[in-house]
C-alpha positions as CSV (number, residue, x, y, z in Angstrom):
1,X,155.7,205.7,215.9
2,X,156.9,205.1,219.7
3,X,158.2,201.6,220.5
4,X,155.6,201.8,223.2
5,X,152.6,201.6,220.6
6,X,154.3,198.3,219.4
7,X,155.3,196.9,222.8
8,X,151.2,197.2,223.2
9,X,150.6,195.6,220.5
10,X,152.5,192.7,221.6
11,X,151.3,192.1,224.9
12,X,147.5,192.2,224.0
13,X,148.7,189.5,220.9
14,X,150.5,187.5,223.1
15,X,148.0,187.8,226.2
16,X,145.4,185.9,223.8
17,X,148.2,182.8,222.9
18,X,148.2,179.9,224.9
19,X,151.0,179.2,228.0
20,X,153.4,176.7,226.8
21,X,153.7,178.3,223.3
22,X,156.2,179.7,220.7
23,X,155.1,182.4,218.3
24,X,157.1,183.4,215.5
25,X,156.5,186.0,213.1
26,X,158.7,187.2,210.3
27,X,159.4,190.5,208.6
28,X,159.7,188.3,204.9
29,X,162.4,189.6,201.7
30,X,161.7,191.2,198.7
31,X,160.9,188.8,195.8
32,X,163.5,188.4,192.3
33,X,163.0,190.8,189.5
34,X,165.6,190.0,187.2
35,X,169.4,189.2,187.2
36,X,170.9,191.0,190.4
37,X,168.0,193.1,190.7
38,X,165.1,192.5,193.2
39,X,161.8,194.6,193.7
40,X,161.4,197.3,196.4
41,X,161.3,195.8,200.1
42,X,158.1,196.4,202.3
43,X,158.0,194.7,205.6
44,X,154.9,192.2,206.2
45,X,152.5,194.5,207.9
46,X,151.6,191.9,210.5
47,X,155.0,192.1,211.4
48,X,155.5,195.6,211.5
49,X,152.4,196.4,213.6
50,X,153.8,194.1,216.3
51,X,157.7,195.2,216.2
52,X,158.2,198.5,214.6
53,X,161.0,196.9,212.1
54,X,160.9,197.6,208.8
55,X,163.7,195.5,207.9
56,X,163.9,192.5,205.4
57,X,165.0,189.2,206.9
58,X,163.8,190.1,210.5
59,X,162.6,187.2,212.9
60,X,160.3,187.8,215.9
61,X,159.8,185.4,218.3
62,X,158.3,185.3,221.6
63,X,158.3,182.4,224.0
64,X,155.5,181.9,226.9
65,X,155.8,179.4,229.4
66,X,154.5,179.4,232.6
67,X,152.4,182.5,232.1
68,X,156.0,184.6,231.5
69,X,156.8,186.1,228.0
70,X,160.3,186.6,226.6
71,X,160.2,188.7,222.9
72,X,163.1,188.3,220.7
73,X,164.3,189.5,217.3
74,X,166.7,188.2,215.3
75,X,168.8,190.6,213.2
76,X,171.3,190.1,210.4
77,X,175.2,190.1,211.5
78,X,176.4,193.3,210.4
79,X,178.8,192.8,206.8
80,X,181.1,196.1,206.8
81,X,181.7,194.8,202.8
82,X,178.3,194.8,201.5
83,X,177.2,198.1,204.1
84,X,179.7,199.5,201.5
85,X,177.2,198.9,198.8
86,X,174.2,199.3,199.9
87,X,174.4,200.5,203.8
88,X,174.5,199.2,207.0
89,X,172.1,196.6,208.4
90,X,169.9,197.6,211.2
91,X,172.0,197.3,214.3
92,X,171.0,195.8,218.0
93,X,170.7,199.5,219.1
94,X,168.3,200.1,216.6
95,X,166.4,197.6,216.5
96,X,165.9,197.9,220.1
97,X,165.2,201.3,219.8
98,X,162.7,200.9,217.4
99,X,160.8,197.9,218.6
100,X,161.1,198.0,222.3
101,X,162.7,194.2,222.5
102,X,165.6,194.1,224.7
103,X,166.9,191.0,223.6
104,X,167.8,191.1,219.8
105,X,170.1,188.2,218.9
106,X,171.9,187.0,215.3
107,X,169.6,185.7,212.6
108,X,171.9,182.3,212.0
109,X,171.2,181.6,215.5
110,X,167.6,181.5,215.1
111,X,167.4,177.8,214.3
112,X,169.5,176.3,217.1
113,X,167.6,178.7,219.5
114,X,164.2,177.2,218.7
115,X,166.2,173.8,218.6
116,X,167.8,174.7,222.1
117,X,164.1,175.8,223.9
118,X,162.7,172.9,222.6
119,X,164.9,171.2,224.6
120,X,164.6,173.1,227.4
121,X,161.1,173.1,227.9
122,X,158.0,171.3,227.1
123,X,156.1,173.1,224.5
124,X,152.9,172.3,223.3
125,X,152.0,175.4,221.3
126,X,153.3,177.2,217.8
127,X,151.4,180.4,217.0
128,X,152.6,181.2,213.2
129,X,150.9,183.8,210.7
130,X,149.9,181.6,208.0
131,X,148.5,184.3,205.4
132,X,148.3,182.7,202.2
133,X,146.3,184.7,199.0
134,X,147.6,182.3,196.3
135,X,147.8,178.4,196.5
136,X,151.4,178.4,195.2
137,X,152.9,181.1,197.0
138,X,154.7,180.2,199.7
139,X,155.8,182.3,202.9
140,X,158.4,181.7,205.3
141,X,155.7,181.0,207.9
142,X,154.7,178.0,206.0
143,X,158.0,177.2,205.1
144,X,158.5,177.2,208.8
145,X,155.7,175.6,209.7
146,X,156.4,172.2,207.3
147,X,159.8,172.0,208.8
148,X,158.2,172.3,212.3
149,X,156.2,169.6,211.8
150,X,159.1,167.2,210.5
151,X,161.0,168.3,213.4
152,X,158.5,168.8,215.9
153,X,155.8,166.9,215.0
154,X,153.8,167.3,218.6
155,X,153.5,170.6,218.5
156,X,149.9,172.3,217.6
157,X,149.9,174.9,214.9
158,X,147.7,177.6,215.4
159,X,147.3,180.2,212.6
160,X,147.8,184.1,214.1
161,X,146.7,185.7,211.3
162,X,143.1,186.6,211.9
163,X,143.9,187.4,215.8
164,X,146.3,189.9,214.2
165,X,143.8,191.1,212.0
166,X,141.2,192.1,214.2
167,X,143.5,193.4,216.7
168,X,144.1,196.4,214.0
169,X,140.9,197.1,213.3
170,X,140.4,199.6,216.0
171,X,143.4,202.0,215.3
172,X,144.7,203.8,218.2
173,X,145.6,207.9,218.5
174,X,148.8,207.2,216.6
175,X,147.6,205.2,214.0
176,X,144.9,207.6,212.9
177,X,147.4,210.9,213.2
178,X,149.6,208.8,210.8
179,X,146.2,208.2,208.1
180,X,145.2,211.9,209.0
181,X,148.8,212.8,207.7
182,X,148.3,210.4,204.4
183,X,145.6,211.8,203.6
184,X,146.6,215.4,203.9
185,X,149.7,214.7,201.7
186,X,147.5,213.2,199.4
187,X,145.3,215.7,199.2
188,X,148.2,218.0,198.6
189,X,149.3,216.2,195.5
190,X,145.8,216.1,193.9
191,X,145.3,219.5,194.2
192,X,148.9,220.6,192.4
193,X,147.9,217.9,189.4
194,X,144.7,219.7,189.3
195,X,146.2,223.3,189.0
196,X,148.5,221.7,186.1
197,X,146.1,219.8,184.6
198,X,145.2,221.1,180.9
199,X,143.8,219.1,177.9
200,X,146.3,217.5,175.7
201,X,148.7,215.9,178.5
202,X,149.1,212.4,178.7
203,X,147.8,210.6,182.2
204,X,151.7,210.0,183.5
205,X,152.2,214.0,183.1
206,X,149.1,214.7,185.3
207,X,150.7,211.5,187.7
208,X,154.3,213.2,187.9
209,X,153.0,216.3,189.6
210,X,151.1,213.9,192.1
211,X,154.5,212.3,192.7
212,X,155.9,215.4,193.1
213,X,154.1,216.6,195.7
214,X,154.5,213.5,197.8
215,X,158.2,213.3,197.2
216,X,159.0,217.3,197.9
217,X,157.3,216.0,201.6
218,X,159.5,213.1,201.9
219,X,157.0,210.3,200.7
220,X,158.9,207.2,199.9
221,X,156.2,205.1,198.1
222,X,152.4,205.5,197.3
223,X,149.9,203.7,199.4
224,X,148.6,201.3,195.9
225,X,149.3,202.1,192.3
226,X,148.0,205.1,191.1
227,X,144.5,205.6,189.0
228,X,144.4,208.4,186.3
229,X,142.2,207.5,184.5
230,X,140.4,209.9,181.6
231,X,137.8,209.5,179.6
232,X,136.5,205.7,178.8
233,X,139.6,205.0,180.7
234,X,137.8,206.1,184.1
235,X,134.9,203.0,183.9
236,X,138.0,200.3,184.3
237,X,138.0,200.1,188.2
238,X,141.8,199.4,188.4
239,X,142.9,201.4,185.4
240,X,146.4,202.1,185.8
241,X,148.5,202.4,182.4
242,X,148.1,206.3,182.4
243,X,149.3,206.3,179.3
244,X,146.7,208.2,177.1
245,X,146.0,211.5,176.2
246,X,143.7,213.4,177.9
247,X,141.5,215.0,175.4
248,X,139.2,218.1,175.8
249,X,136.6,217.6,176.9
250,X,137.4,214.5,179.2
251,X,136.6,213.6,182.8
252,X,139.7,212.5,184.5
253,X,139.2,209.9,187.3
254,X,142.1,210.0,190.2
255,X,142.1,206.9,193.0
256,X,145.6,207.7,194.8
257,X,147.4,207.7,198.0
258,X,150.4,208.7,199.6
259,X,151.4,206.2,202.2
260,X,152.7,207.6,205.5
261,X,155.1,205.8,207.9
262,X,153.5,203.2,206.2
263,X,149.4,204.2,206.5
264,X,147.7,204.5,203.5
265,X,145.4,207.5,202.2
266,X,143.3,206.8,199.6
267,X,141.0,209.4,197.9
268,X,139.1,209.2,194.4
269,X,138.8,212.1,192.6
270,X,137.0,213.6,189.5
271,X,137.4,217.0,187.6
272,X,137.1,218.2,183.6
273,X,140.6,218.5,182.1
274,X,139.2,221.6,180.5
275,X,138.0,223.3,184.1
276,X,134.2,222.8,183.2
277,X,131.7,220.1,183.3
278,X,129.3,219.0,180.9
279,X,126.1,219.4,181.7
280,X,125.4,215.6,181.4
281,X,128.9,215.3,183.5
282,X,127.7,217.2,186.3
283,X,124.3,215.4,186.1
284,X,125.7,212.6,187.3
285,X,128.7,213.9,189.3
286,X,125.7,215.3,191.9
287,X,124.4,211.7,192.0
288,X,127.8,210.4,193.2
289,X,128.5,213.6,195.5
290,X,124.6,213.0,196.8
291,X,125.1,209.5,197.7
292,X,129.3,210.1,199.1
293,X,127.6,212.6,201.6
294,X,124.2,210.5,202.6
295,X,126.0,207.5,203.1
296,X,128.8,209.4,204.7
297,X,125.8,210.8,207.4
298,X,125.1,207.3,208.2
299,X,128.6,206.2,210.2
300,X,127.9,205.7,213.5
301,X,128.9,202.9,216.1
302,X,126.6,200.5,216.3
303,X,125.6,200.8,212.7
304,X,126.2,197.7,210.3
305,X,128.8,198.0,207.8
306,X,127.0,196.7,204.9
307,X,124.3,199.0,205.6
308,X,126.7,201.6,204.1
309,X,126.3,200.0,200.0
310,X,122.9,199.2,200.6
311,X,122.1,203.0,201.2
312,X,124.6,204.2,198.0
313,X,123.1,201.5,195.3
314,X,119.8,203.5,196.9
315,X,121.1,206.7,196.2
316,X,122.5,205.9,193.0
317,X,119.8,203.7,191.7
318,X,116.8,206.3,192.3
319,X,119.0,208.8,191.3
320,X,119.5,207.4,187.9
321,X,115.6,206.0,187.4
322,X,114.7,210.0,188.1
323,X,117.1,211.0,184.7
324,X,116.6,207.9,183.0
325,X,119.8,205.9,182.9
326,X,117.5,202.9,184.3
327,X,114.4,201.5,184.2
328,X,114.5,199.0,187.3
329,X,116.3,199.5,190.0
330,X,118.6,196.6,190.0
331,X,119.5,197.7,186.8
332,X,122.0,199.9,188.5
333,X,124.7,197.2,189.0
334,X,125.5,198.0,185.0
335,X,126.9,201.3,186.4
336,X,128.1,200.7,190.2
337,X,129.6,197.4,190.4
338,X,132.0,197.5,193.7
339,X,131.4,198.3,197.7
340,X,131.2,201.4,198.7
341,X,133.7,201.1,201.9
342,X,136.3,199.0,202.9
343,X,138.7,199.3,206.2
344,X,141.9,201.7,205.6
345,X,145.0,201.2,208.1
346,X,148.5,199.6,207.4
347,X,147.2,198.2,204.0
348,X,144.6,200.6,201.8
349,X,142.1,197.7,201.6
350,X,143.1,197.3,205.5
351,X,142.7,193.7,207.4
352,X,140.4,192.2,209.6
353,X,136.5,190.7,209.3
354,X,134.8,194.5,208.8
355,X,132.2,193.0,205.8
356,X,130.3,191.5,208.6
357,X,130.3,193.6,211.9
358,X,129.1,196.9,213.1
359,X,131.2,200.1,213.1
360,X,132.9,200.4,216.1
361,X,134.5,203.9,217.3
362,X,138.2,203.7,216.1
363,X,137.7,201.9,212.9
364,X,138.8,203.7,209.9
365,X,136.9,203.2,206.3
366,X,136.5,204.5,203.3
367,X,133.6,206.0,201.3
368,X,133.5,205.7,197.8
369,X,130.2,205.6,195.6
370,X,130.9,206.3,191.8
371,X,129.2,205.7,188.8
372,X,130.6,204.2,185.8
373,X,129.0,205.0,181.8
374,X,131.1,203.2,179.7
375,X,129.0,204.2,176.6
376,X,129.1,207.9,177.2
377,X,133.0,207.8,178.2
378,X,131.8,208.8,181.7
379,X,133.4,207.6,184.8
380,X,133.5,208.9,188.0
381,X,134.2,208.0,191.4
382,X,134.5,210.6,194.9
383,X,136.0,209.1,198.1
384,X,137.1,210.0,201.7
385,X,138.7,208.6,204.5
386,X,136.3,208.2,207.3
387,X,136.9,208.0,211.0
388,X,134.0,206.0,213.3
389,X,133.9,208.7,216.7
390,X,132.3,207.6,219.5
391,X,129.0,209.4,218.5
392,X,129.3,209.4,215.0
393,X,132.5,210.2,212.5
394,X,135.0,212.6,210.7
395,X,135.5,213.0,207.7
396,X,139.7,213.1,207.4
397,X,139.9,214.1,204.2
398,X,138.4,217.2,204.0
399,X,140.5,219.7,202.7
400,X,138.9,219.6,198.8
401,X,137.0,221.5,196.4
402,X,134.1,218.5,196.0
403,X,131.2,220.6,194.4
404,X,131.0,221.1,190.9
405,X,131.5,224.6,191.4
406,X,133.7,224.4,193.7
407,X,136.1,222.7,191.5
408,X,135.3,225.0,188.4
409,X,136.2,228.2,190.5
410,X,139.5,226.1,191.9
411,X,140.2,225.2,187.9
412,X,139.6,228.6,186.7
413,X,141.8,230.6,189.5
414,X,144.9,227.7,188.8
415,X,144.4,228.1,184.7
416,X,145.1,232.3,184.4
């Protein structure tokens, strides 16, 4: 991404603040695993959309006063001893390079600059994102924020987070070449674990030729844990052991993603390990591919976004009164218990108040019906990335054999 995307992410963020304010945003650490060890660092998306940085320990902070804005970052001091171990730091060049912020200045400053603008100007305002998801985990935003009200106590708190959040709900050219790109990767790796698949292989197997196809195109890390999921396996929304064996005769479930300069794909995917479905399995993998493309011919600006599950528990639910799975059709919450959509951006289940507001060109989403039959071992789910156009959508994700025969004849020319 060009520092110029991020430098316009700022200034329509920081337009919206009130004058006479500080807003500090930080790029947060990777937690403890055990002994020296700590888990894999991703930078606060939040953070990232407004500064480009992607490293750990990273302070933004912009100052506004008298309608002027100053952005700052505050970077570690480079160590040439520990560089030795594990690399160099992200220098001033860099970071300015990256993020479009001329004035980059030493993390273990940070606290006597705040101290020394406080003193040099009368602030009123302090613009923090204060994301919390569990009541004890604490973030250095509200770590900050307790300490600024010890030290500052006339300052106003204002929580950034939802401003944030809504602001990236309408991606931009760049942002939906970069989920374009996720997707095609991930496309790409579903189709080589489909040419390999064969009965008898445990779930990781089928998972290590996904992962190879990501990493062979420079992937660093998948956009959510990955979902293979055969058999009864596939009617556990979030399975993700893979550890079974896939027996002939199975359905294998894939929900997967590569993640590209940090936006997600996400596509579900079903097939027969043995390259041909049941009739019963293709029964009701044409309900789920029947309500995926009905519900995909609804997206259109204007239209409300719960509109979209409402139509697929329509689909799904006459659907399966017609071959007898149900009687009624609220009955069909046994076997379709989730929404069929949700936003896709910087984080796969992406930001920002979507649930209640009508699709808007720009906005990215997902469209994923499936039905779940935990009694006949029968689980299937079919998704696609979805782009909102200014007269209706793309589909992103499109490069697929979807039809049941379309996947058979895919099967049967990868298994000779």
């Amino acid at each position: 991404m060009e520092a110029s995307f991020f430098k316009n992410n700022r200034e329509k963020l920081l337009e919206k603040v009130e004058d006479r304010s500080i807003t500090i945003l930080f790029a947060g650490t990777a937690p403890h695993k055990t002994a020296d060890e700590e888990y894999h660092f991703s930078p606060n998306r939040n953070f990232y959309y407004i500064t480009g940085i992607d490293e750990p320990k990273v302070i933004f902070a912009a100052l506004k006063f008298n309608h002027k804005t100053e952005a700052y970052l505050f970077i570690e001091k480079a160590d040439p001893v520990l560089a030795k171990w594990v690399g160099e730091s992200i220098s001033k060049e860099q970071a300015q390079a990256a993020s479009g912020i001329e004035k980059i200045k030493e993390l273990d400053s940070f606290d006597s600059f705040i101290q020394q603008q406080m003193l040099l100007h009368p602030y009123e305002h302090l613009y923090l994102d204060l994301e919390r998801r569990h009541t004890h985990a604490s973030t250095p935003a509200h770590a900050f924020a307790q300490k600024a009200a010890e030290l500052y106590p006339y300052l106003q708190c204002h929580d950034l987070y939802h401003q944030i959040c809504e602001q990236r709900l309408i991606k931009s050219n760049e942002e939906i070449e970069n989920i374009r790109e996720a997707g095609r990767i991930t496309s790409e790796g579903i189709k080589l674990l489909v040419s390999h698949a064969r009965p008898g292989m445990k779930e990781y197997q089928l998972e290590a030729y996904f992962n190879f196809a990501l990493k062979t195109q420079g992937v660093t890390d998948v956009a959510f844990k990955t979902i293979i999921a055969s058999g009864k396996n596939g009617t556990v929304l979030h399975y993700s052991k893979n550890n079974s064996t896939v027996n002939d005769g199975d359905l294998v479930l894939l929900d997967l993603g590569a993640q590209y300069n940090y936006y997600s794909g996400d596509i579900s995917y079903t097939f027969p390990i043995n390259g041909k479905f049941t009739e019963r399995q293709k029964l009701f993998y044409n309900i789920v591919l029947k309500a995926l493309r009905e519900t995909t011919a609804l997206i259109k600006p204007g239209r409300k976004f719960s509109d979209l599950n409402e139509h697929t528990k329509k689909v799904l639910a006459e659907e399966c009164q017609k071959v007898g799975l149900i009687e009624k059709a609220e009955e069909i919450s046994k076997y379709y218990y989730h929404g069929v959509s949700h936003s896709l951006g910087l984080d796969t289940h992406d930001v920002g108040n979507y649930r209640e507001c009508h699709l808007e060109p720009g906005m990215v989403i997902t469209i994923e019906p499936g039905l779940y039959i935990e009694e006949e071992s029968i689980g299937i789910r079919i998704e696609d990335d979805v782009l909102v156009t200014e007269d209706g959508y793309e589909v992103l994700t499109n490069d697929l054999p979807r039809t049941v025969e379309e996947i058979e004849a895919f099967m049967a020319d990868n298994n000779e």
